[in-house]
N, C-alpha and C positions, 0 to 999 in steps of 0.2 A: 447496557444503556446508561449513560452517566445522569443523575438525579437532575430533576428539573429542580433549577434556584425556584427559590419562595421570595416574591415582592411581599416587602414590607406595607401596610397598609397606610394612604396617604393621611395623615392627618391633619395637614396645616398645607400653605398656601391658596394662590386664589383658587376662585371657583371653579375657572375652566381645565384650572391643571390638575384638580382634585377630580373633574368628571371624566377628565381622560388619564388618571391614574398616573401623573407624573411627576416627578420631582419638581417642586416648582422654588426659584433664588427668591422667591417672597420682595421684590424688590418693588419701587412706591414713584406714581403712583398704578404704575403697569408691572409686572415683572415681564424678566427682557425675553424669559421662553415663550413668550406669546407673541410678544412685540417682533422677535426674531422669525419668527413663522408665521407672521402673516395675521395670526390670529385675535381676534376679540379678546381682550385680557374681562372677565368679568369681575373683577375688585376682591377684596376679601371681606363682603359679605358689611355685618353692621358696623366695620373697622376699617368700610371707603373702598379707594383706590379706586381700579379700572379705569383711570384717565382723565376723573373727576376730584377736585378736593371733595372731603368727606361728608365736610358739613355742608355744601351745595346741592349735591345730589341725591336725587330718589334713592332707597336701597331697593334696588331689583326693580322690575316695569311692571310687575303684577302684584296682587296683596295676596300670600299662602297661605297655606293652612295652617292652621292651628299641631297640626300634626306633623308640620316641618320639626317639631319642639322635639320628637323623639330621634331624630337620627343623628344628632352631630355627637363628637367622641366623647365630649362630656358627659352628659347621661347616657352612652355605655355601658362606663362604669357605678352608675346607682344599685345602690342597695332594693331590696323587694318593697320595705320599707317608705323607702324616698321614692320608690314608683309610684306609691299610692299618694304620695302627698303631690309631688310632679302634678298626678291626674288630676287629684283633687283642684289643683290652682291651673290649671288648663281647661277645668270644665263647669266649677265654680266658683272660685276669685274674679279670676278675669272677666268673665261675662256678670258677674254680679257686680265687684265694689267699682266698677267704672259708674256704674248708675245707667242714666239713660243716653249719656252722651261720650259712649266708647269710642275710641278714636285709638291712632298707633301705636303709641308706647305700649297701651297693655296689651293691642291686641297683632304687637309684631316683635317693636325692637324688647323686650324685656325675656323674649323666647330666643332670639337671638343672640342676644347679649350673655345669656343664662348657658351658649354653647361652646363658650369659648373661654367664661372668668369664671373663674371657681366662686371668686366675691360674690357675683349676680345669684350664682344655680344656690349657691347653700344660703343668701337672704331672699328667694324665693321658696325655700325648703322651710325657714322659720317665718315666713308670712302666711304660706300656707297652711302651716301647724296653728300659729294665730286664727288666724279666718273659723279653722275647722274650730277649734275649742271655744271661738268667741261665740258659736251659735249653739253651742250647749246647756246646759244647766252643770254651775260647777258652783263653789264654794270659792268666793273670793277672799276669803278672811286671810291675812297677811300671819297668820297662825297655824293655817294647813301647810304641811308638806309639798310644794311642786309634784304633780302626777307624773305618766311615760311621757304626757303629750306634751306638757310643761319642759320637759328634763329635754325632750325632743326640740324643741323650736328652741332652748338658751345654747342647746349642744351648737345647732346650725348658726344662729345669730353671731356666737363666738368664733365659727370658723370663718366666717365672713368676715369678720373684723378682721382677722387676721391675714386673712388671703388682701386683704384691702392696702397692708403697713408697703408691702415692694409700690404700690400705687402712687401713696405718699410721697415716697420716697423719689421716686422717677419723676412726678407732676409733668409729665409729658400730657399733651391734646386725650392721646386715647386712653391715661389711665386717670385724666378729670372727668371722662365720661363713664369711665368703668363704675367710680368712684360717685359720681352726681345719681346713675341707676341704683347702683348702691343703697344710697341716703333714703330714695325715694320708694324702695321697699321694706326700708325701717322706716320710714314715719309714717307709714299704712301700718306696718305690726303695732308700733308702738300705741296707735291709736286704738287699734282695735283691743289690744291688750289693757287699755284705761289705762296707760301711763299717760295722760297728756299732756305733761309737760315736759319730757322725754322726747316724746315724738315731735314736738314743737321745739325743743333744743335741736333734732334733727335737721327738722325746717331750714331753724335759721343757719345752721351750718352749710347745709347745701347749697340755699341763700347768695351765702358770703364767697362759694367755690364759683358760684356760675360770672359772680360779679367778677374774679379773677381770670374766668375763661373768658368773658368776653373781651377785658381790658387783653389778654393776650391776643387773641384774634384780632381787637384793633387795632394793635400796636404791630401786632408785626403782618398781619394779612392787609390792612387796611378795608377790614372788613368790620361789620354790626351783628350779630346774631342776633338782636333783638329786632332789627327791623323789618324781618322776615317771619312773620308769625304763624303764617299761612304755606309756608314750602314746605314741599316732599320730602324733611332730610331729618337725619334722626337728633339733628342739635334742635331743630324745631320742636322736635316729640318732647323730649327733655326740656326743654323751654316751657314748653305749655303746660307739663306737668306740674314744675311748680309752680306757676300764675295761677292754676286754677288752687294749689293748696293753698300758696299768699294769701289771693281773694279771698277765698275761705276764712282764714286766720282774721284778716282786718275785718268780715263783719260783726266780729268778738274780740275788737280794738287789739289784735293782734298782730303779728305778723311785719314786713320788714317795711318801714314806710320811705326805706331809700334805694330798695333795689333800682338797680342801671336801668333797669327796662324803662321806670317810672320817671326818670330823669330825661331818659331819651327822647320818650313821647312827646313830653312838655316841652320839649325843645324844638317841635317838628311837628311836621302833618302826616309819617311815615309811620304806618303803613294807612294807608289811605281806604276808606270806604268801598268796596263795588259795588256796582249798582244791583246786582242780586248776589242773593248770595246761595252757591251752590250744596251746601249740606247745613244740617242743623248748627254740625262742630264748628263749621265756617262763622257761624253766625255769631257760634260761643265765642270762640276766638276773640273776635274782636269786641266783643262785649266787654270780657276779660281783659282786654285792655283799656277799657275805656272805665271801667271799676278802680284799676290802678290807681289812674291820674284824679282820677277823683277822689279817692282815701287819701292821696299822696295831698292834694290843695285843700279836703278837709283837715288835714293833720297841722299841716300849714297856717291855715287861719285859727283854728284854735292856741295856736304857739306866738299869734305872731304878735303877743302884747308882751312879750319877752325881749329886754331890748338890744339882746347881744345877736339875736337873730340875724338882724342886716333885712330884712326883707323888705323888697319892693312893695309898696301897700297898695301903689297905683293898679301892680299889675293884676293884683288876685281878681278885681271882678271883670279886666278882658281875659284871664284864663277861664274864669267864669261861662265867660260868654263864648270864647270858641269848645269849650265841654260842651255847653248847652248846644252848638253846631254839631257836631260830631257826633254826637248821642242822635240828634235829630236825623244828621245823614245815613247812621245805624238804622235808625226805625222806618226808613222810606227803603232802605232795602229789605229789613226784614218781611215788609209789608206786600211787596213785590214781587217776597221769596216762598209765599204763603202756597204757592200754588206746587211747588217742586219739594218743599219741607213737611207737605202735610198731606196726605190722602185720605181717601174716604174710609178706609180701613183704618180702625184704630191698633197704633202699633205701639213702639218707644217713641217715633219722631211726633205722635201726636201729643203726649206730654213733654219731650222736650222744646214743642214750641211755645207750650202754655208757662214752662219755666223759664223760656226766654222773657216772655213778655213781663212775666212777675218782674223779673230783677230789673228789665227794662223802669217800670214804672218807678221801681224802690230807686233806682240810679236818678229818674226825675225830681223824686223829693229830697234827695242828698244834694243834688246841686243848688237846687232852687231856697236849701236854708242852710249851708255849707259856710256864706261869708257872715252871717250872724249867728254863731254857735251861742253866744249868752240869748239868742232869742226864744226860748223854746215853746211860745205860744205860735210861733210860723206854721209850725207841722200843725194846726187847729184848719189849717186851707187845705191840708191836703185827707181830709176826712175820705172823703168820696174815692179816693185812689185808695186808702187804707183798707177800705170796705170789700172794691172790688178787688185785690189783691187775695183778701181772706176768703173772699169767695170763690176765684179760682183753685187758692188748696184745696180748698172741699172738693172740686169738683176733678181733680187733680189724685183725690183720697178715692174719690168715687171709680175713678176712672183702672186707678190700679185695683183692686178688686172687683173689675166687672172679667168675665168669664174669657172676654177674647185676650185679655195679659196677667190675669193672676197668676196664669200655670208658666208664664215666662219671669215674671217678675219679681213672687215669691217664689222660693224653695223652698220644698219641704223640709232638707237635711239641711237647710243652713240660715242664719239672722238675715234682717234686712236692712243690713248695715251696708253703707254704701262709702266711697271716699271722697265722695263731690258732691257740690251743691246740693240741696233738694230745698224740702220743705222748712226745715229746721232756723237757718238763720232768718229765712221771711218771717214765720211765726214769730222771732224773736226780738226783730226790724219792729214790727207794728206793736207787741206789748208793749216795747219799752218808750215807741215815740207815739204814737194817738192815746191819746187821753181821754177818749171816749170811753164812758165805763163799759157800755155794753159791747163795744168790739174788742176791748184791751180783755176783757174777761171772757168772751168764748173763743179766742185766740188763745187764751190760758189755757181752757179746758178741751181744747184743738190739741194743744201740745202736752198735754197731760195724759193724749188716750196714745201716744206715740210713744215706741221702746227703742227705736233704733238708733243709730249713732249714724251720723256723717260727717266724716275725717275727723276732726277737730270737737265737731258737736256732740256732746250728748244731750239726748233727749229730756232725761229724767233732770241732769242740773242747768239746763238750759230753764226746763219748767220752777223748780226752785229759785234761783236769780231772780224769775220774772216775778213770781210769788212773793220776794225783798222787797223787791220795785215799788210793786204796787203794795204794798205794805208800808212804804216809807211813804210814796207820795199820799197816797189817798188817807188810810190812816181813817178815820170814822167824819172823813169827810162828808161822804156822801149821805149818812147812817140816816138824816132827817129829810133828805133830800124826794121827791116826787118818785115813784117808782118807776114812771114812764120817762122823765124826764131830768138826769141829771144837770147838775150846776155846774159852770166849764170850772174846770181844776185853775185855780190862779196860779202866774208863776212864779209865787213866793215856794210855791209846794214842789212844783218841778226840780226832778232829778238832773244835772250836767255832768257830763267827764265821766258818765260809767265804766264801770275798767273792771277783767277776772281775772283773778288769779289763777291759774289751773290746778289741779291736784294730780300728783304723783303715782297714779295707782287710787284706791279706792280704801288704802291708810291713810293717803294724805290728805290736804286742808287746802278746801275753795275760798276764797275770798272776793269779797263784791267791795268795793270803795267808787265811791262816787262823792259829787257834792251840792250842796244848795246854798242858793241864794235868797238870805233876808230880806226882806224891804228896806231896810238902812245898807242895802249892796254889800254887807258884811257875809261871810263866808262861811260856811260848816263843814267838813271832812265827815263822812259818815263808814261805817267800814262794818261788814257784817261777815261770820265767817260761818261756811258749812262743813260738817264731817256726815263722813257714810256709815250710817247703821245698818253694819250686818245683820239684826235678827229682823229689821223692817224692810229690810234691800231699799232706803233710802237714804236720799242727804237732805239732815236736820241744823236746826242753828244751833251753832255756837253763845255762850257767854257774849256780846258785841260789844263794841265801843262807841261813842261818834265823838 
């Protein structure tokens, strides 16, 4: 009997020619052995096709498991090793640093994407060594030796970079997405690792790539990927990931205040409000875009006594006024949405509707003193939303360690670091603009009993900055003042242009510059600098200048 041949095992093409074990011409956006037979071509996967451009449509008509992550050829070949780290970021990254408002990328295309580019699988292999080590107890001193776990995550981080350079190189559609996923699982390590300025040079780099993917998609699709913020497609996922770290970044005067997206909005009504809105993320979404254009017209009027600007001075308070719509047409949906985003059961979606509402309000006081940046006695109207803000964290605090979400919310084997919103920049919204002494100071000590980091934020130098603040303005202003009743801080003493520096690691050097305004309108530059003391695991002042 002559030896039965041995088929090769299919590793590559589409879907349907991989289920039915066949040589597939990989051809776009159908290959022709399907098309030739009659058959449903189903794409290749988070890389398109199947009769759809890539960036237009769904990937696949249902959302898989989580456990879709162990069968493609890629992991395979993993080490025992990299299985464990694999798990680890399958069963706690993913469901943890999204926060409460998990949506696709982390919890589809980044498993997907991770089955096919070696760039993706080995900077999920060093995020997830990140992740585990950052919820440890380790020795940060820039004088210990890198441990396995250490030597483990720079090993994968390095191979990713390099599997990244043919990327580069080709700058084709699918290797600026290989390449944008990429970025976006280095500036979560990087954060997590307290390099923040590192992971925010990431930022902006990936930033600067999407602005080039969309200018190509315009120019040659005569298409927007920005005005689709809301579709099933994975340019969307990638989209939203970084809006939500931008926003992040700018409410620590960060971040890129000319991304396209921000441009586009301003320029349009697209994408437009629904009148409900079907998920919490939905809601974020467009929140997240309505934060844009308002950092982008705050950045604006602060600049626009510069005279090389060119800027329209008419138009800033009707962009004004259609933000003030748009925010409004937001909050009549969310309101709407109350009944389908929030159950009686408390889950994630019931804190992430109380965090919608925060930032909602915070987006009210931004606009409503946004065209008079030198006024800073404005924010003295918006007390009473300051209040209520602070008192949703509490309730927000309370609400995560009550019994029915602490054992979902906390881990036990890992920090409660998160890479998105939360509490952190609100607490840090009201220190630095109410000038109430007693809410500016239990917001201090609100954010004082907090250790975790979110994306960009940490906890512990977000509480020191704020401790400068009120250090420069108030200063022993109050010291004679009624203990019930303080005396409203004049705006001689008010802080303007607050601006941080980040530090590099927990060697490096924080920096706070801000400035005030004399009563003869004359000007002071004030700059204070923090370093981290290792034997106190804090950040202490520096020597300062003003």
């Amino acid at each position: 009997m002559a030896p039965r041949a041995i088929k090769s095992k299919v590793k590559s093409g589409c879907q349907t020619c991989k289920t039915r074990k066949v040589k597939c011409d990989e051809g776009k956006p159908v290959c022709f052995r399907c098309y030739s037979t009659g058959r449903v071509c189903e794409g290749y996967g988070v890389w398109g096709g199947g009769g759809n451009d890539y960036g237009r449509r769904p990937i696949g008509s249902s959302r898989k498991s989580l456990t879709c992550f162990y069968t493609p050829t890629l992991v395979e070949t993993v080490s025992n090793e990299e299985t464990r780290y694999l798990e680890w970021f399958t069963y706690r990254s993913v469901l943890k640093l999204p926060g409460v408002f998990s949506f696709q990328f982390w919890d589809r295309l980044v498993f997907q994407a991770a089955s096919s580019e070696p760039a993706v699988l080995h900077a999920i292999l060093a995020l997830s060594s990140a992740h585990r080590k950052e919820g440890l107890c380790f020795d940060t001193s820039p004088d210990v030796a890198p441990d396995k776990q250490e030597h483990f995550t720079l090993e994968h981080y390095t191979k990713a970079i390099a599997h990244l350079q043919p990327h580069f190189t080709s700058r084709s559609n699918r290797s600026i997405r290989v390449a944008l996923i990429t970025c976006l699982m280095f500036v979560t390590m990087e954060y997590l690792r307290g390099h923040l300025k590192t992971g925010y040079d990431h930022l902006q780099n990936g930033l600067k790539l999407l602005n080039e993917f969309q200018a190509r998609s315009s120019a040659i699709d005569k298409y927007s990927l920005f005005r689709e913020p809301c579709c099933d497609s994975a340019d969307a996922w990638i989209i939203q990931a970084f809006i939500r770290l931008d926003v992040q970044a700018k409410f620590q005067c960060q971040g890129s205040q000319f991304l396209n997206i921000t441009q586009e909005d301003c320029s349009s009504n697209i994408p437009a409000t629904p009148l409900i809105f079907q998920s919490a993320n939905q809601a974020r979404q467009h929140l997240d875009r309505i934060l844009s254009q308002i950092f982008y017209l705050n950045y604006e009027c602060r600049h626009q006594v510069q005279p090389l600007d060119n800027l329209d001075h008419r138009s800033l308070p009707s962009r004004q006024r259609r933000l003030q719509a748009k925010l409004d047409s937001w909050y009549d949906a969310f309101k709407a949405s109350r009944a389908s985003l929030v159950t009686s059961k408390i889950t994630h979606s019931t804190i992430a509707y109380i965090i919608l509402r925060i930032y909602y309000m915070i987006a009210e006081i931004m606009i409503d003193t946004c065209l008079r940046p030198e006024d800073q006695m404005r924010y003295d109207a918006h007390t009473k939303s300051f209040k209520t803000i602070l008192d949703q964290l509490n309730y927000i605090r309370s609400l995560s360690l009550s019994p029915q979400l602490a054992t979902v919310i906390h881990f036990s084997d890992t920090s409660s670091s998160i890479t998105d919103l939360g509490a952190i920049p609100a607490l840090y919204y009201i220190a630095l603009k109410c000038r109430v002494h007693a809410i500016r100071h239990d917001t201090l000590v609100f954010l004082r009993s907090i250790t975790h980091k979110e994306g960009i934020w940490s906890s512990h130098l977000a509480a020191r900055m704020i401790e400068e603040v009120i250090n420069i303005e108030e200063g022993d202003f109050h010291a004679h003042s009624n203990n019930t009743v303080k005396a409203v801080l004049p705006e001689s003493r008010r802080l303007h242009d607050i601006e941080v520096q980040l530090p590099d690691g927990y060697e490096g050097t924080a920096m706070l510059q801000c400035k005030r305004r004399f009563d003869d309108s004359n000007w002071e530059v004030i700059t204070r600098e923090l370093a981290y003391d290792m034997k106190t695991g804090s950040w202490v002042s520096k020597p300062g200048r003003t």
